[in-house]
N, C-alpha and C positions, 0 to 999 in steps of 0.2 A: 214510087218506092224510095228513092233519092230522099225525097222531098220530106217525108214519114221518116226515115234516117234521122235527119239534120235535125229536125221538129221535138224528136226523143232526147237526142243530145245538148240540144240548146234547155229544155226545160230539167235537166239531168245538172246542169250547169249552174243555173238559177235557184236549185234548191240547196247545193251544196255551196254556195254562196252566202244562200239566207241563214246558215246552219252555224256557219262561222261568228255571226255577227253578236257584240258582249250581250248579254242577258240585259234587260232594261233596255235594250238600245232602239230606236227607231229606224224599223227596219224600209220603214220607206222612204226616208229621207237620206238614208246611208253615211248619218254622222250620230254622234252622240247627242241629245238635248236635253239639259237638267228637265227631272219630272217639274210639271207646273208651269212651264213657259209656257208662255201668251201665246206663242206663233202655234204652239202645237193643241192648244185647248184643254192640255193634262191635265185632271184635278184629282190625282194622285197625293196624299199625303207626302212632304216634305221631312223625311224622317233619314238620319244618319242612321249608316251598319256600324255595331260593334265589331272593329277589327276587322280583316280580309273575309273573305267569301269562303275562300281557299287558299292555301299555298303556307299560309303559316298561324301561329297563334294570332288573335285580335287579344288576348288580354293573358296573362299569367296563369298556368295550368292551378296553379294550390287558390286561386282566387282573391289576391292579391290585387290593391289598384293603384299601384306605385309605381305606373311606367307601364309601358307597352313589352311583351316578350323578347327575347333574345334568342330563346332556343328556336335552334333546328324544329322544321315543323315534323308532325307525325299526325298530322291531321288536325283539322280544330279543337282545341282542347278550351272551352272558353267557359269561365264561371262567372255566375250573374251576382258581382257582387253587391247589387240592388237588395237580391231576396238569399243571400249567401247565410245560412244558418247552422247550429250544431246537430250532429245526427249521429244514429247509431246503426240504418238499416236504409237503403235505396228507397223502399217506400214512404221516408219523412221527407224524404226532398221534391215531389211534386211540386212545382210550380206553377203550374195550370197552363203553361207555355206549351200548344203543341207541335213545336216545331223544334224544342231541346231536349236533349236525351239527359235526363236528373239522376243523378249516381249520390253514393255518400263516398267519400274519400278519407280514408284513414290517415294524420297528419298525426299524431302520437299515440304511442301506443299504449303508454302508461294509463293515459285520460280520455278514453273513446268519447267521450262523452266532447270533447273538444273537437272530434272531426267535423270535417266540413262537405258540406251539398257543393258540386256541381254541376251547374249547367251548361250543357255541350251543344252547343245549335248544328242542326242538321240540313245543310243547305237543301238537297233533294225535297225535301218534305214540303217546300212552299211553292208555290206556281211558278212559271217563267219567268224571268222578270222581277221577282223578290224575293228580297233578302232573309233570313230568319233573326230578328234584335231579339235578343233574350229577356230583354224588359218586355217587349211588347207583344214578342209573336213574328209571324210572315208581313215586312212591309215591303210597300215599296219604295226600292233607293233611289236615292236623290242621284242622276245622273250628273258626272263632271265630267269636264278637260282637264283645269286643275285648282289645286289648291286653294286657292281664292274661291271657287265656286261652290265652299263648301264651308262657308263661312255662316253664322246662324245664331239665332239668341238663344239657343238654352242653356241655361245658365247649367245644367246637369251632365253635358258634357265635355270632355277637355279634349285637347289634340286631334282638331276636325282638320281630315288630308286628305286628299283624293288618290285610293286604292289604282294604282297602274295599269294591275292584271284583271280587275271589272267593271274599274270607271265607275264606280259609283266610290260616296260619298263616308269614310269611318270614320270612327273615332276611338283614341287610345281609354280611355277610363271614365268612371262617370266620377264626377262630384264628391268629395269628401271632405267634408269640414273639416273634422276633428282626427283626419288620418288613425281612425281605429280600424279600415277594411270594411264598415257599412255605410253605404249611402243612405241621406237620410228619407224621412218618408216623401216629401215631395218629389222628389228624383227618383218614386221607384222601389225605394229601399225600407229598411225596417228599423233607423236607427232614430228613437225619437226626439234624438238630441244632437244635433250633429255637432254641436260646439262643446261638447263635453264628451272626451273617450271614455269614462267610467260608467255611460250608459250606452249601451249598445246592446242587443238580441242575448250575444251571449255572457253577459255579464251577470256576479252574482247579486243577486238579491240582496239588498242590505234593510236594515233598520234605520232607514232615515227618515223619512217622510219623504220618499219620491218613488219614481216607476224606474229603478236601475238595468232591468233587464228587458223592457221595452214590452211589457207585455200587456200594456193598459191597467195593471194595478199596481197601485200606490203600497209599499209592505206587504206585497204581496201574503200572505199567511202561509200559503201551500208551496213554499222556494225551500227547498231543504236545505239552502245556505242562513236561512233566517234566524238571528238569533239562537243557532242550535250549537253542542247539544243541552236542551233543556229549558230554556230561555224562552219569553212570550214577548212579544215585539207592543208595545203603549205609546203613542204620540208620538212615534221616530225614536224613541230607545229599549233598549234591549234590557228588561228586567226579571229575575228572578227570586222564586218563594223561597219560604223555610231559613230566613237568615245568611242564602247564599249571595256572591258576589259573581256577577259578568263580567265579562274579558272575553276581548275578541278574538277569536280562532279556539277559545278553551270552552267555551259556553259557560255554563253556572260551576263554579269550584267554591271549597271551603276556604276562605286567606285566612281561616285560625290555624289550619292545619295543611294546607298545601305548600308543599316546599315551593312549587313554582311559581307562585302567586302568595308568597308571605303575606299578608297584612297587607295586600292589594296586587293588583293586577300584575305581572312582571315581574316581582320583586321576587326571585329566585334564590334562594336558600346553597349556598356553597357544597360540592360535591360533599357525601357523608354528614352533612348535617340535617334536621330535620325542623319542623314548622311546629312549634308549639304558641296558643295563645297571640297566634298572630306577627311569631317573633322566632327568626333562627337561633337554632342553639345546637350546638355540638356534639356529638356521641360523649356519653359519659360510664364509664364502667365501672361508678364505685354508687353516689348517689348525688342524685340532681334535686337541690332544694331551688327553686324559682329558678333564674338563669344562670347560679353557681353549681359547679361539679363537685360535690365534698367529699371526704374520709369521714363516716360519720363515727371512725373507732376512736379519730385523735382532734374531730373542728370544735373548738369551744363554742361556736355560735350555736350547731347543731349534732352536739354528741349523743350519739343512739339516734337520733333522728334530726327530721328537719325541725328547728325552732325549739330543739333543747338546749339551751344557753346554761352555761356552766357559770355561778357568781364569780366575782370580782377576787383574782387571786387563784383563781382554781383552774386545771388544767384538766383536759380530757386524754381520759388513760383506758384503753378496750371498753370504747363507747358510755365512760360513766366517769362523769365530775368527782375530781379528788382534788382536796389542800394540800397543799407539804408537809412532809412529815412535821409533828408537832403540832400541826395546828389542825385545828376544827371546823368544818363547813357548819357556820352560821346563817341566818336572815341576810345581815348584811356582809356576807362573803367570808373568808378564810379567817378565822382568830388565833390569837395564842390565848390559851384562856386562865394562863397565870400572871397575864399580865396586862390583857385589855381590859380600857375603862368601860367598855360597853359592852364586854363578853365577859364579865372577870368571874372563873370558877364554873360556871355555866352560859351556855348561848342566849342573851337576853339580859343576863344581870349587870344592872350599870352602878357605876359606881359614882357619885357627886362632885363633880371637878370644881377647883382644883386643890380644896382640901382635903378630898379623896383618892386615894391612887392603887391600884390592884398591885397587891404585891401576893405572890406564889398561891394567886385563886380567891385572896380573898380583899376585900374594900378596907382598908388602910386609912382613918384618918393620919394624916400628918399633925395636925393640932384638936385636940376633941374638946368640944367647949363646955364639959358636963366631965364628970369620975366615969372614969370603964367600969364596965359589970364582968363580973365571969358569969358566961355562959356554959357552962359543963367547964372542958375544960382550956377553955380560950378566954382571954380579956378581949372584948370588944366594946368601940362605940355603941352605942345604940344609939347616939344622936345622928349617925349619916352609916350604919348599916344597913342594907336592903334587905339581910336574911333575919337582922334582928335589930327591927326597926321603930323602936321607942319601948320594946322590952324583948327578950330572949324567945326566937323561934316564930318574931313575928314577920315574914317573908312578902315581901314588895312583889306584885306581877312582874312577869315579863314586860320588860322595856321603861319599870319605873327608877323612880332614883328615891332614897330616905333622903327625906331635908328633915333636921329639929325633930327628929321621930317618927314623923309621918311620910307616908309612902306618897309618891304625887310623878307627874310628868317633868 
């Protein structure tokens, strides 16, 4: 009976012994041995944990790979920023991992569309003994003593430490070239450029001739960032119909007539003014001929309208060309017509310079090289009158001049 006592307590003894010992650990040797030594015949994959087992973050809750966590732990909160992508609902973030719990995470609220998947690894979910890596799944960790024993070529992970409280093997962050938050595709990840941040998963779609948003096509057509709104994407640039101009963030606008894009792209029209012909111009409240604001009651250019020009001498008076008193709107501008030689007595009638000179209307020789006639009841030339131009009543066109009697230019 003694004996059956003792026999119950010693094997009582030995299992709560065995119960104690880390996960991975070689329970019959009663030290720790990295998986894969020789002495032990392991052929156990050689694979680092992301971050602790337990007891605190292995990477940054919002999915972040710039350093290892700080906060207070509250459980694993670990995002796989390999397959880290944007989402709108828990069931985009599947990551085919079954040993992480795949959540969407709201990080702005304005642009749901910018939240982000995480991957939360679930230690219980994998056997004895292994870890759950969110890249990979359940593996088995590389057992350590320390630091140094977890030294290793891949080039995909950085800050490889030996975890205190399970002895096995983490590490702080994978791999980023181009510090945009996605590891690129050899590492795991979905960034198809890792030396360029302006391509990455969630990046927009551009018009250039490349694959900006990593999603295997080149301008992609169906990116609703693509040359919209209105624009069709040709050989990496953004073109549109009907005489419009593209501009980026505005899609296809008019620059004849869009204040913001005057006469091309950017070229923004000053508060209150407005986009005509491709050209700002100013609020006008009287009348706009071309890019001048006129008075069309008093501008000689355009009196009564645009491009009614008042002759030479004449002024605009409630929208209509007037001469000065005395004188006459003629052909060529304002006369007095008792005394010009080009207008004398009527608009048109010229008189023979400079032995002709208009006196009070009418052509004046000063020396007449023939006897005057009377004509009714006037003496005139008829050698250099235009109204009675080699005999009485015989009258010169508009714009001639009598020379020796006869009417001529």
């Amino acid at each position: 009976m003694i004996r059956a006592t003792l026999l119950a307590l010693f094997v009582a003894l030995i299992v709560a012994c065995s119960s104690d010992l880390p996960a991975g650990s070689d329970a019959g040797a009663g030290t720790d041995t990295p998986a894969g030594d020789a002495s032990t015949g392991d052929a156990l994959p050689q694979l680092d944990v992301v971050g602790p087992a337990t007891g605190q973050d292995a990477m940054p809750p919002d999915g972040q790979v710039d350093g290892p966590s700080t906060t207070p732990d509250a459980g694993p909160q670990i995002t796989n920023a390999a397959n880290r992508r944007s989402c709108v609902q828990d069931s985009e973030c599947d990551d085919r991992i079954a040993c992480t719990e795949d959540t969407c995470v709201r990080v702005d609220m304005e642009l749901p569309r910018r939240d982000r998947c995480q991957h939360r690894p679930i230690a219980n979910l994998c056997p004895m003994g292994q870890s759950c890596d969110p890249r990979m799944g359940c593996r088995a960790g590389r057992v350590c003593a320390t630091d140094a024993d977890c030294t290793d070529r891949d080039e995909c992970t950085l800050g490889e430490r030996c975890d205190n409280a399970t002895r096995f093997c983490i590490y702080d962050r994978v791999y980023d070239g181009d510090d945009d938050g996605y590891a690129s595709v050899s590492c795991g990840g979905r960034d198809c450029n890792d030396g360029d941040r302006n391509q990455s998963p969630v990046a927009d779609e551009l018009c250039n001739g490349r694959d900006d948003n990593c999603n295997g096509v080149i301008d992609d057509s169906t990116a609703p960032t693509l040359c919209s709104p209105g624009g069709s994407c040709v050989m990496g640039s953004c073109r549109c119909s009907g005489g419009l101009t593209y501009c980026d963030g505005a899609g296809c606008v008019n620059a004849q007539t869009d204040a913001l894009h005057c006469g091309g792209c950017g070229s923004r029209c000053q508060e209150g003014a407005s986009c005509m012909a491709g050209r700002c111009v100013t609020p006008c409240a009287m009348l706009r001929c071309g890019d001048a604001c006129v008075d069309p009651q008093t501008n000689p250019t355009n009196c009564g309208g645009c491009g009614r020009a008042c002759a030479s001498g004449q002024t605009c008076v409630a929208g209509t060309c007037r001469c000065p008193s005395g004188q006459s709107a003629c052909s060529s501008g304002c006369a007095d017509l008792m005394t010009d030689g080009r207008n004398c007595g009527e608009c048109g009638v010229r008189c023979f310079t400079p032995d002709v000179r208009c006196e009070a209307g009418t052509c004046r020789a000063t020396r007449c090289p023939t006897a005057e006639v009377m004509c009714g009841t006037v003496s005139v030339c008829t050698f250099y009158d235009p109204r009675n131009c080699g005999s009485c009543g015989t009258r010169c066109s508009v714009g001639q001049v009598c020379i020796r009697g006869v009417c001529g230019v």
